[in-house]
C-alpha atoms as one frame of an Amber mdcrd trajectory, in Angstrom:
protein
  12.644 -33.812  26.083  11.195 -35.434  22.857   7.387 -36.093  22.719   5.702
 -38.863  21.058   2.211 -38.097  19.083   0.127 -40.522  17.243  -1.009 -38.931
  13.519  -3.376 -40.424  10.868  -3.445 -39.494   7.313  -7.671 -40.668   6.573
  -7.485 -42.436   3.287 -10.017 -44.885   1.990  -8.466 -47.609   2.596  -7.829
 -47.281   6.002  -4.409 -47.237   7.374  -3.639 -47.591  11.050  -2.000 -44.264
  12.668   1.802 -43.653  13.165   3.459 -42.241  16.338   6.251 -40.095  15.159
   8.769 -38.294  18.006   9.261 -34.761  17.950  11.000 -31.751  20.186   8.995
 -30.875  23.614   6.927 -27.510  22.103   6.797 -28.523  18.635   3.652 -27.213
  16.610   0.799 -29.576  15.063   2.070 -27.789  11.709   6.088 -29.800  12.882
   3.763 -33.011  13.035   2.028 -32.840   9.773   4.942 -32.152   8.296   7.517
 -34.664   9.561   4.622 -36.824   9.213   4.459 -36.407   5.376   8.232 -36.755
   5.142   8.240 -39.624   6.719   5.098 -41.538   4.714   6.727 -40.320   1.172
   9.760 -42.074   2.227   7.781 -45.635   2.941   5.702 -44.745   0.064   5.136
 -48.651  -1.395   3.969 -47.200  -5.397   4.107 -44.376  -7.028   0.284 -43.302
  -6.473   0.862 -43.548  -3.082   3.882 -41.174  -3.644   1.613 -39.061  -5.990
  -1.067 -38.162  -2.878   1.321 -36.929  -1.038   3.427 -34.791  -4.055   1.420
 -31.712  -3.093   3.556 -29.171  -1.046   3.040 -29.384   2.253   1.578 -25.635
   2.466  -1.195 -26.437   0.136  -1.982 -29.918   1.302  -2.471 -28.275   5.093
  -4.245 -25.614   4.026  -6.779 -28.045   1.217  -6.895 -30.656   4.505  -9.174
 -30.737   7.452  -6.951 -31.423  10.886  -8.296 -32.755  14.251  -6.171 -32.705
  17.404  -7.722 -35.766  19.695 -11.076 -35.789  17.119 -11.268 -32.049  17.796
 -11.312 -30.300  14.220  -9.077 -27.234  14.257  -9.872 -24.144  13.114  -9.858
 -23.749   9.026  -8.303 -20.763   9.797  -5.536 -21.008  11.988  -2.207 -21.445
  11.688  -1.457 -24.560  12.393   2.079 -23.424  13.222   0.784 -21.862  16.022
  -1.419 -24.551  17.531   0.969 -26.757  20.258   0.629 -30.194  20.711   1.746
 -32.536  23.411   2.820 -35.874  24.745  -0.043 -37.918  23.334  -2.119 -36.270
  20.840  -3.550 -38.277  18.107  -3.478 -35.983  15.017  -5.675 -36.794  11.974
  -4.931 -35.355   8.485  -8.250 -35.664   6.188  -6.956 -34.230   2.550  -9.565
 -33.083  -0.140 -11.549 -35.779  -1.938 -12.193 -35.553  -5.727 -15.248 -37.610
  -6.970 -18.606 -37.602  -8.093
């Protein structure tokens, strides 16, 4: 039975969360990554395209993730943490600036 969880990529300019539909027993690592799929295929320019070129290994393991505003563990595998019906996922990448 599919499940329905709400994620957030944290940018500056602040864009509202998506709820994206995945497989009953998916991970939060399934989430991130349909997630990304799914934002580089609605990607409006091509610097929006550019942040999110990295591969989806490195950007998960450069990004801070919270499950329900509960920061996960730097150093699990996020293929291992489940998620379920409702979960709002937030994906904070690195920030470059001085």
């Amino acid at each position: 039975m599919p499940i329905v969880v709400s994620v957030k990529l944290v940018t500056p300019w602040n864009e509202p969360a998506e709820d994206i539909e995945l497989e009953d027993g998916s991970s939060l690592a399934d989430a991130i990554l349909k997630f990304l799929q799914l934002r580089k295929r609605k990607a409006h320019s091509e610097l929006e395209k550019s942040l999110l070129e990295p591969e989806p290994d490195v950007l998960l393991k450069t990004s801070a993730v919270t499950v329900n505003k509960t920061m996960c563990d730097s150093k699990a595998d996020l293929a291992s943490v489940g998620i379920k019906q409702g979960d709002q996922i937030a994906l904070v990448p690195p920030v470059l600036g001085g």
